[in-house]
Every structure is written in C-alpha cells, then in structure tokens.
MMTF fields as JSON, N, C-alpha, C and O atoms, coordinates in Angstrom:
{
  "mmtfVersion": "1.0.0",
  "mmtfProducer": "UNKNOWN",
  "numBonds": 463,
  "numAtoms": 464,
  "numGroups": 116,
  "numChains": 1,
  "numModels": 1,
  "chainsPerModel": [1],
  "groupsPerChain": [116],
  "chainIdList": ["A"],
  "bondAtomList": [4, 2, 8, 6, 12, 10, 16, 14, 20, 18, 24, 22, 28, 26, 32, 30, 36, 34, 40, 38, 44, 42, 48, 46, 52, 50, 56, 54, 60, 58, 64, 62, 68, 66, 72, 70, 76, 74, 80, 78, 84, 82, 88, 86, 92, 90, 96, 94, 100, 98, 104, 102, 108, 106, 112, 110, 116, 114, 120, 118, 124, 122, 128, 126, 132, 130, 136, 134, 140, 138, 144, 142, 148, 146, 152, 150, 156, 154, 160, 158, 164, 162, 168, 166, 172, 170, 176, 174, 180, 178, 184, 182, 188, 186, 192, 190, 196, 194, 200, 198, 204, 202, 208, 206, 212, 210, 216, 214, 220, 218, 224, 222, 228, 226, 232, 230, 236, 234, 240, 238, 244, 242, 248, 246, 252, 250, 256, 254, 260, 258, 264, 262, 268, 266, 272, 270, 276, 274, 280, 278, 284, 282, 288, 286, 292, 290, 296, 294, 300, 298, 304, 302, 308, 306, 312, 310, 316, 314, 320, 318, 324, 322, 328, 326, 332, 330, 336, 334, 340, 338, 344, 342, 348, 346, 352, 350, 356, 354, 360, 358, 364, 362, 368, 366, 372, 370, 376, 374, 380, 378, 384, 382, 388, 386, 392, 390, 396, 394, 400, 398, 404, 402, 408, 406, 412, 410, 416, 414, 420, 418, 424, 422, 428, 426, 432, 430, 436, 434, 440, 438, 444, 442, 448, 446, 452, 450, 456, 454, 460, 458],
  "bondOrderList": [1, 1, 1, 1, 1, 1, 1, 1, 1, 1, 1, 1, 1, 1, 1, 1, 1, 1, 1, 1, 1, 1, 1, 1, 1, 1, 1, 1, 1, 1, 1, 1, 1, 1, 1, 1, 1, 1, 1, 1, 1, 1, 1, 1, 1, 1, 1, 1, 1, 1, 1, 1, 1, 1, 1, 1, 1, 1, 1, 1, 1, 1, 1, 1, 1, 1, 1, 1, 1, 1, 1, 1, 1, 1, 1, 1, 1, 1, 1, 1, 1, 1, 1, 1, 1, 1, 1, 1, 1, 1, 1, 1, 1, 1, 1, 1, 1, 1, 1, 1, 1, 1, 1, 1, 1, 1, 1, 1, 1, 1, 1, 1, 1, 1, 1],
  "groupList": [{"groupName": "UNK", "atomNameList": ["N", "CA", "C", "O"], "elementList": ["N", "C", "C", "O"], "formalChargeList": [0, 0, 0, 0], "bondAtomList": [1, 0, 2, 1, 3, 2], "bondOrderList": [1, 1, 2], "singleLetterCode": "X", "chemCompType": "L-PEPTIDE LINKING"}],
  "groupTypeList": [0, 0, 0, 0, 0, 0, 0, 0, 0, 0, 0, 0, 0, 0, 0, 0, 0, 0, 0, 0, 0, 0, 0, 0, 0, 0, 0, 0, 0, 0, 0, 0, 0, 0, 0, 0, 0, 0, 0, 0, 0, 0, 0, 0, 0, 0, 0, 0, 0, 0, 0, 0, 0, 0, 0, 0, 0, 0, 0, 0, 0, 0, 0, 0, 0, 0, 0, 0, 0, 0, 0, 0, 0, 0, 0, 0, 0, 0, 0, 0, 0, 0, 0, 0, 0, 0, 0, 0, 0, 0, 0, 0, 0, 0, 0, 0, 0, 0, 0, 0, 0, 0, 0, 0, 0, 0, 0, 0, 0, 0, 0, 0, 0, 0, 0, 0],
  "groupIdList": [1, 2, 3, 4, 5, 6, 7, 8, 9, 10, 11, 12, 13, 14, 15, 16, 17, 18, 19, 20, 21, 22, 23, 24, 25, 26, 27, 28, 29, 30, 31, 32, 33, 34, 35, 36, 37, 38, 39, 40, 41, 42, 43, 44, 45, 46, 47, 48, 49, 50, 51, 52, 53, 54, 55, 56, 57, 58, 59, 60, 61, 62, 63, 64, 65, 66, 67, 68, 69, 70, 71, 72, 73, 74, 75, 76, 77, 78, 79, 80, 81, 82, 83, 84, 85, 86, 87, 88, 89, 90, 91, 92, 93, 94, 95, 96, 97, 98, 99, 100, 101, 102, 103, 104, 105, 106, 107, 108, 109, 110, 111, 112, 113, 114, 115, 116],
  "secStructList": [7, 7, 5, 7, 7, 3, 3, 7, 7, 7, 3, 3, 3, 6, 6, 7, 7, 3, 3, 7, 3, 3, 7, 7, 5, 1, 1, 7, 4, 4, 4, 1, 3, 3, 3, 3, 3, 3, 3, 7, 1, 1, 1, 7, 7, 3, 3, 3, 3, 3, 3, 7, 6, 6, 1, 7, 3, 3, 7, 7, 6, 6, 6, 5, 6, 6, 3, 3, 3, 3, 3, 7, 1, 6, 6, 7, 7, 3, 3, 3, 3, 3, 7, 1, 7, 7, 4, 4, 4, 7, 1, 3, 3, 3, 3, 3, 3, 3, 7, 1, 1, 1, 7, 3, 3, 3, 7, 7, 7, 7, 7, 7, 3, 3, 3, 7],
  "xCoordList": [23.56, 22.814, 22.391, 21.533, 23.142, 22.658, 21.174, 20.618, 20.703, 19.49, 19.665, 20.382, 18.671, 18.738, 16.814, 15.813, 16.681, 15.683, 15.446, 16.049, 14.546, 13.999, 12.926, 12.138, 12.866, 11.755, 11.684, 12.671, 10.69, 10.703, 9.789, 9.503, 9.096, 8.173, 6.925, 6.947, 5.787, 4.961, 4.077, 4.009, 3.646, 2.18, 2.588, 2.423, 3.306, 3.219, 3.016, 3.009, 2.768, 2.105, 3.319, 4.398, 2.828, 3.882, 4.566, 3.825, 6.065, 7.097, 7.438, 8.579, 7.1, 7.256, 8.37, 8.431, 9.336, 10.193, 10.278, 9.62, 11.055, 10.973, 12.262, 13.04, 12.488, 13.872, 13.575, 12.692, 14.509, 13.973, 15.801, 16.901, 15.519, 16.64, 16.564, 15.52, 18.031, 18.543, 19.164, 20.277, 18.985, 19.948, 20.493, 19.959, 21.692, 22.299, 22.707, 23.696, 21.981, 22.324, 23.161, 23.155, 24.003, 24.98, 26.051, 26.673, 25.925, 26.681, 28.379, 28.626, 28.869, 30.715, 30.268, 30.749, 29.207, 28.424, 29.343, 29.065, 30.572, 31.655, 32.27, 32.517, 32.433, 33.06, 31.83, 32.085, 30.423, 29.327, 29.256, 29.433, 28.858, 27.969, 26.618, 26.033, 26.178, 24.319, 23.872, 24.627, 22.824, 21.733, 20.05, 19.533, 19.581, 18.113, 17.737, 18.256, 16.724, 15.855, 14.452, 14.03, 14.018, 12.298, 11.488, 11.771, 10.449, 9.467, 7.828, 7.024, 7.509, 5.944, 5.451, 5.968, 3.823, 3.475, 3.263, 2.788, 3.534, 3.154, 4.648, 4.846, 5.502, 6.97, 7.957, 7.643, 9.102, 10.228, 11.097, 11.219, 11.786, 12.463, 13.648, 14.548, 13.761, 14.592, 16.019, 15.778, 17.325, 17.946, 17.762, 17.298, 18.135, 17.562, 19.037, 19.401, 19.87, 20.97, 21.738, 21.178, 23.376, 24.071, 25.415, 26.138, 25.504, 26.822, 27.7, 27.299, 28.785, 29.75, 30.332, 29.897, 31.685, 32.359, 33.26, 33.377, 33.787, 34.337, 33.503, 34.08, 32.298, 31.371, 31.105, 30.701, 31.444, 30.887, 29.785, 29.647, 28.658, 27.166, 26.83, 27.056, 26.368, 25.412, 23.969, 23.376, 23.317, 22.038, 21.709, 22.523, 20.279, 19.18, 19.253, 19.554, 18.921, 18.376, 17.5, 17.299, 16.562, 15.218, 15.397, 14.368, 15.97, 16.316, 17.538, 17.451, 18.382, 19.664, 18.858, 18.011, 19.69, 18.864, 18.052, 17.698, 17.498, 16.221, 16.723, 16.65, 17.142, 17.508, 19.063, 19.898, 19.089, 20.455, 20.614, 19.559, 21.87, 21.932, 23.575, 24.664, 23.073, 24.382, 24.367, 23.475, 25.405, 25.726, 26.297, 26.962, 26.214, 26.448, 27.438, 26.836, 28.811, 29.335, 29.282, 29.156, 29.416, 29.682, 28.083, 28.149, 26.875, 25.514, 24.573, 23.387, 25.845, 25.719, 24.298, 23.377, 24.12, 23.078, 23.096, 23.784, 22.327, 22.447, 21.196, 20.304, 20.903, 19.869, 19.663, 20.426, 18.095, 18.047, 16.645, 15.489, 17.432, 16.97, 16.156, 16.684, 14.969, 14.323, 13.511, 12.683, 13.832, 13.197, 12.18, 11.979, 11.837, 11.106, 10.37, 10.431, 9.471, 8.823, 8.037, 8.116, 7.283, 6.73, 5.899, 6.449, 4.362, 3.916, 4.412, 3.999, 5.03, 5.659, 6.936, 7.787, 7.236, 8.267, 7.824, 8.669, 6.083, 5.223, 5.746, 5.535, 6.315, 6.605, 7.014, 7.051, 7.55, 7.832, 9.413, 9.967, 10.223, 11.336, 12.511, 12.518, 13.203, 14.328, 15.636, 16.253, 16.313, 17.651, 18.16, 17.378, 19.399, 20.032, 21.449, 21.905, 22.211, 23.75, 24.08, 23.364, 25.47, 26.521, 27.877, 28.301, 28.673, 30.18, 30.667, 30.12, 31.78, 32.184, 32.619, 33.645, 31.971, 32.662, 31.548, 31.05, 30.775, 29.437, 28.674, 28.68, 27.678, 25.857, 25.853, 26.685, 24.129, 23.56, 22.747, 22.402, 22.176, 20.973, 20.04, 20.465, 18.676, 17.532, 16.636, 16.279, 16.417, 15.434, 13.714, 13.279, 13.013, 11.4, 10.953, 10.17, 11.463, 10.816, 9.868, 9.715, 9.533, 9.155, 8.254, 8.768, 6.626, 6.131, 6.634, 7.543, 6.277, 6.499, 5.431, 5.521, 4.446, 3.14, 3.241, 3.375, 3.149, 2.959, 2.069, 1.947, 1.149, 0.055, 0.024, 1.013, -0.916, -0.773, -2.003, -2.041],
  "yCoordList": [74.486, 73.83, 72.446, 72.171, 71.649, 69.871, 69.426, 69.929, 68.436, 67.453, 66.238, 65.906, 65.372, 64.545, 63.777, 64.44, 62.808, 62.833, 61.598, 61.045, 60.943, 59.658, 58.971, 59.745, 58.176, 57.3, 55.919, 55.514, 55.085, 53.547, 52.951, 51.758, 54.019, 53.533, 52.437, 51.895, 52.406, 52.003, 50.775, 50.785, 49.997, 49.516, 47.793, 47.494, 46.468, 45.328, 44.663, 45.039, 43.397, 42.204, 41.682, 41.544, 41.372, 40.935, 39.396, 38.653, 39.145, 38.583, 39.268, 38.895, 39.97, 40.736, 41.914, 42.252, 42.576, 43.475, 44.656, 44.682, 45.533, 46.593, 47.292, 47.091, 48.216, 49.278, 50.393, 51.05, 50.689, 52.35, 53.322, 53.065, 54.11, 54.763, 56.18, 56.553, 57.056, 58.068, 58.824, 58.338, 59.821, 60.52, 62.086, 63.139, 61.847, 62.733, 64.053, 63.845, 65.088, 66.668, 67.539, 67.586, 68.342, 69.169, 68.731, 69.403, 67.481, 67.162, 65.824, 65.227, 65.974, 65.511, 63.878, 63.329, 63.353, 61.999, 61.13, 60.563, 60.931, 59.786, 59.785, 58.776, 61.326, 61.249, 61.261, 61.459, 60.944, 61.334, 59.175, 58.199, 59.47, 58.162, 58.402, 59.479, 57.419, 57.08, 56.574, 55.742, 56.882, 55.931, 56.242, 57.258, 55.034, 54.783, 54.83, 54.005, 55.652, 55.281, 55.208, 55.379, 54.75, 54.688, 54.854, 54.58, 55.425, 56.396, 55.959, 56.632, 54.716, 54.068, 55.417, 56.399, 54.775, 55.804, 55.807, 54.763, 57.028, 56.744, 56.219, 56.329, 55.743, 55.306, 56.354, 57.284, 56.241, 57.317, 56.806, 55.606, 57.95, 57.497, 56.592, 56.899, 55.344, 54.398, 54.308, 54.661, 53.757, 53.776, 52.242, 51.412, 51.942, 50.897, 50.433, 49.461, 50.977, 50.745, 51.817, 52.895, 51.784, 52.615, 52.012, 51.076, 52.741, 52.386, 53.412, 54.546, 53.237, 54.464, 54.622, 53.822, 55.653, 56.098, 55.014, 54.887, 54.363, 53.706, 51.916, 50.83, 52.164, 50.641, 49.603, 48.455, 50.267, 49.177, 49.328, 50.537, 48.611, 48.303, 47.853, 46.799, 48.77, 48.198, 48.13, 49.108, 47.243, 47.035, 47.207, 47.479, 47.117, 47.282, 45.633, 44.929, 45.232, 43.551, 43.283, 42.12, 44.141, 43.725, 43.901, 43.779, 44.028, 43.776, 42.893, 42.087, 42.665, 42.038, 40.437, 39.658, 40.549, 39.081, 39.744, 38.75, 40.37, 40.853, 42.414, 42.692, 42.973, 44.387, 44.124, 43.477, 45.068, 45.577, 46.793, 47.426, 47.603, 48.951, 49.009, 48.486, 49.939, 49.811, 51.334, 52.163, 51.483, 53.333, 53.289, 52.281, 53.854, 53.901, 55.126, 55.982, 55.743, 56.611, 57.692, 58.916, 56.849, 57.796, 58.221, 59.439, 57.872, 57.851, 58.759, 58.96, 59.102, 59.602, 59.175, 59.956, 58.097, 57.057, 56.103, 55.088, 56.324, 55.053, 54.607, 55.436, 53.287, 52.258, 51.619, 51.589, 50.831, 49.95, 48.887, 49.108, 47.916, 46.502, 45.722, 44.762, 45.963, 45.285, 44.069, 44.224, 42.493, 41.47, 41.074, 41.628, 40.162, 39.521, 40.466, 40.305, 41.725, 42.617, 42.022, 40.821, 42.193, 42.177, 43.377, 44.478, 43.232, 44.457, 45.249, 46.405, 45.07, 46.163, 46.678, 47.232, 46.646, 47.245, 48.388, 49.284, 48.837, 49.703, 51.151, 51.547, 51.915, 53.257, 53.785, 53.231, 55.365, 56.229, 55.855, 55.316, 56.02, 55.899, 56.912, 57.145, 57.332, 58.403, 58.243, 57.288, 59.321, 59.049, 59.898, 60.718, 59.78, 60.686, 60.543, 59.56, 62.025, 61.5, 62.69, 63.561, 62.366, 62.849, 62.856, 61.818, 63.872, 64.028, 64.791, 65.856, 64.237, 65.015, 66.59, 66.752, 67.526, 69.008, 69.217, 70.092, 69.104, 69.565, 69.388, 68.817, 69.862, 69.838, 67.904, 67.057, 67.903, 67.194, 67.673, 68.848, 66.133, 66.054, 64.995, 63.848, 65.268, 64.124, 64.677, 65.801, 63.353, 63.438, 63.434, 63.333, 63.552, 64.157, 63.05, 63.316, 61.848, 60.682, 59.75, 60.165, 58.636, 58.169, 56.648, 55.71, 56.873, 55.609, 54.084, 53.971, 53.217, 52.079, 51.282, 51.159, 50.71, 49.638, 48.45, 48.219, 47.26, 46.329, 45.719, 45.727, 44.994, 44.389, 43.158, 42.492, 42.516, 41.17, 40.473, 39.243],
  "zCoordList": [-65.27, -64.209, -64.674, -65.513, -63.984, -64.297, -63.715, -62.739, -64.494, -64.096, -64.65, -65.594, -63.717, -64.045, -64.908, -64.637, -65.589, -66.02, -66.27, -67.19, -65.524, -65.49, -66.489, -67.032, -66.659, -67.929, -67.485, -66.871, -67.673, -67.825, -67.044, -67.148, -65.926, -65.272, -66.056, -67.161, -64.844, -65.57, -63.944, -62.715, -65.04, -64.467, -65.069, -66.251, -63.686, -63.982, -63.202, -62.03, -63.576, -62.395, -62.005, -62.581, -60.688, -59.832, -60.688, -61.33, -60.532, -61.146, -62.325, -62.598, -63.056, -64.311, -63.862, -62.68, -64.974, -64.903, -65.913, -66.954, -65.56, -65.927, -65.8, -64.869, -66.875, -66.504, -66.425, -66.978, -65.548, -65.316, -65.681, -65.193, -66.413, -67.18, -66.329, -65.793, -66.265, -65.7, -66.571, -66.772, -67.218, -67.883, -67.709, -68.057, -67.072, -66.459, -67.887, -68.59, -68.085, -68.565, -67.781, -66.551, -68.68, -68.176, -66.826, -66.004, -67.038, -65.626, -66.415, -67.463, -65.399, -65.816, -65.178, -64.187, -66.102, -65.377, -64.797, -63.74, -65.451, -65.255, -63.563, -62.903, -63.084, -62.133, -60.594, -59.406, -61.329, -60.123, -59.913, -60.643, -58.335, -57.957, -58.445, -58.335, -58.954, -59.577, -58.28, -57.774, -57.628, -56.809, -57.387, -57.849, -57.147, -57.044, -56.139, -55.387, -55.534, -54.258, -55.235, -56.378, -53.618, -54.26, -52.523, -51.357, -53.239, -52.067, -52.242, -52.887, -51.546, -51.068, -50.315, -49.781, -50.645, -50.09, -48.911, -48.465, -47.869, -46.168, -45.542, -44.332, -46.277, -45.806, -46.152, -46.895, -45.656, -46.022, -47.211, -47.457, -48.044, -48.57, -48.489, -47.708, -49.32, -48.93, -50.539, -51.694, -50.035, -51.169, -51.609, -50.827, -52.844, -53.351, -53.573, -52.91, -54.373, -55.495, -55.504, -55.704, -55.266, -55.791, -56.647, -56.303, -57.715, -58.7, -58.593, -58.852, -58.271, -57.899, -58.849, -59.678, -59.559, -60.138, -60.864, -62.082, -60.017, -60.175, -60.517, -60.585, -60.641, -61.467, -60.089, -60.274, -58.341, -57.659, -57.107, -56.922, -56.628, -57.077, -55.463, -54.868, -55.146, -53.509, -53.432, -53.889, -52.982, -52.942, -51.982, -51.099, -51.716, -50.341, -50.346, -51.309, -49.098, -49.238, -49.476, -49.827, -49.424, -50.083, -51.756, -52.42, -52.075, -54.217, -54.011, -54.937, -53.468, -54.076, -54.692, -54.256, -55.903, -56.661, -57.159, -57.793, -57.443, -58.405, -59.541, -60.738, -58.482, -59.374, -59.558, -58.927, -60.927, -61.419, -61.328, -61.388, -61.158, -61.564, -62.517, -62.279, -63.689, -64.42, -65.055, -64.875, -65.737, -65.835, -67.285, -67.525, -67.917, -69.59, -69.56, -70.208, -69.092, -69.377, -70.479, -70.449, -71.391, -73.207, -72.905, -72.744, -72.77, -72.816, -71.467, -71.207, -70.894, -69.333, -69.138, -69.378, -68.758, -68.623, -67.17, -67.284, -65.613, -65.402, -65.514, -65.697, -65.43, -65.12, -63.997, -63.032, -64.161, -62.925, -63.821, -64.183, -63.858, -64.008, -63.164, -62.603, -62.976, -62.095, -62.627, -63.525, -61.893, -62.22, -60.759, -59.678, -61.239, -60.368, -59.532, -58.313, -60.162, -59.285, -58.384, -58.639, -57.424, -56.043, -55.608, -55.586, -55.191, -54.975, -54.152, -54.239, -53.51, -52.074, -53.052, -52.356, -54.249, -54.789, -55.059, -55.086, -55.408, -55.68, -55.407, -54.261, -56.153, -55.383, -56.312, -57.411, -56.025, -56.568, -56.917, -55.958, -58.044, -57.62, -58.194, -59.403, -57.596, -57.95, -58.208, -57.735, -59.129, -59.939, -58.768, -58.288, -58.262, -57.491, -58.082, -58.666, -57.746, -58.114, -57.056, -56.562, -56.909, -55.99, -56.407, -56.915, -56.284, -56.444, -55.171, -54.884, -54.317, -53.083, -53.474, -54.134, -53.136, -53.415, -54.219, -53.511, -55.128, -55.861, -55.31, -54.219, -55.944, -55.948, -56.114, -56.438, -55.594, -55.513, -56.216, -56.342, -57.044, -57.823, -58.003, -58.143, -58.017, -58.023, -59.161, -59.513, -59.605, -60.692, -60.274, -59.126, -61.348, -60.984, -59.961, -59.05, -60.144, -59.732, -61.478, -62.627, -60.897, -61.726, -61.027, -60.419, -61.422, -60.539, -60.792, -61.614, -60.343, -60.494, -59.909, -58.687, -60.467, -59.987, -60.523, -61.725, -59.197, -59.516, -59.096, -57.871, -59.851, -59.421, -58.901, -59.206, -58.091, -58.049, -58.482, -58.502]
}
C-alpha cells in the first residue's frame, strides 16, 4: 500500500520562498503524474501544479512565474518551488499522484503561511 509524505512547510513573509517536498513510498513513482494542490481556508480545493510522467509542467495562473514543480525519479521525489510568496498563497497544501488504471493518492497535507 503506497503513500505519499509531505515536508517543507512553514511560516514566511510575503516575497520570501519556500519548498515543499513529496515523497512517494511503495509506489512505481516514475510512471505516476505528481500534482500540488493547496486548500485556504473556507475555499475549495484548488490544483496549483502538475508534472506528468513524462516531465511536462502545468500551472494555475495564479503561480505561473513564481512556483516550480520538479520530480526526482531515482529519489521518487516531487517538489514545488515557491518564490515570490503572497499572503493569499496561505493554505494547506497537498501531494497528489495519479496513474490511469491505479489508485489514487494524497498526502497528509502540509501548511503554508505567509505573512505580510
């Protein structure tokens, strides 16, 4: 049974950055899509970033220019590079992965505060 397991959160002032790391257990990481969402409070969950199987990279418009997302294969690792934080970036945010024909999986979540 795969999971996934998030780290990197934390507590910064607005323009300041942060990474937030994914590390995919018991799972065949190479052949899954990675996404980030992230979940404010009182709003629905929104996707932020996805890196597919194949290394191509879609953003929300509200991050393109600010966030990265990148995937470490050998490390079954993805990331998300966030610059230029903004308080409305403030939220909860989640590792998700997907392979067509398997399970789905999301990680615990992990906060993210930025102050201004």
């Amino acid at each position: 049974q795969g999971r996934l397991v998030e780290s990197g959160g934390g507590v910064v002032y607005s323009g300041g950055s942060l990474r937030l790391s994914c590390v995919a257990e018991d799972l065949i990481f190479r052949h899954r899509d990675m996404s980030w969402y992230r979940q404010a409070p009182g709003k629905q969950r929104e996707l932020v970033a996805t890196i597919t199987s194949d290394h191509k990279s879609i953003y929300a418009d509200s991050v393109k220019g600010r966030f990265i997302i990148s995937r470490d294969n050998p490390k079954n690792t993805a990331s998300l590079e966030m610059n230029n934080l903004k308080p409305e970036d403030t939220a909860v945010y989640y590792c998700y992965s997907i392979r067509e024909g398997y399970a789905e999986y999301w990680g615990q979540g992990t906060q993210v505060t930025v102050t201004s």
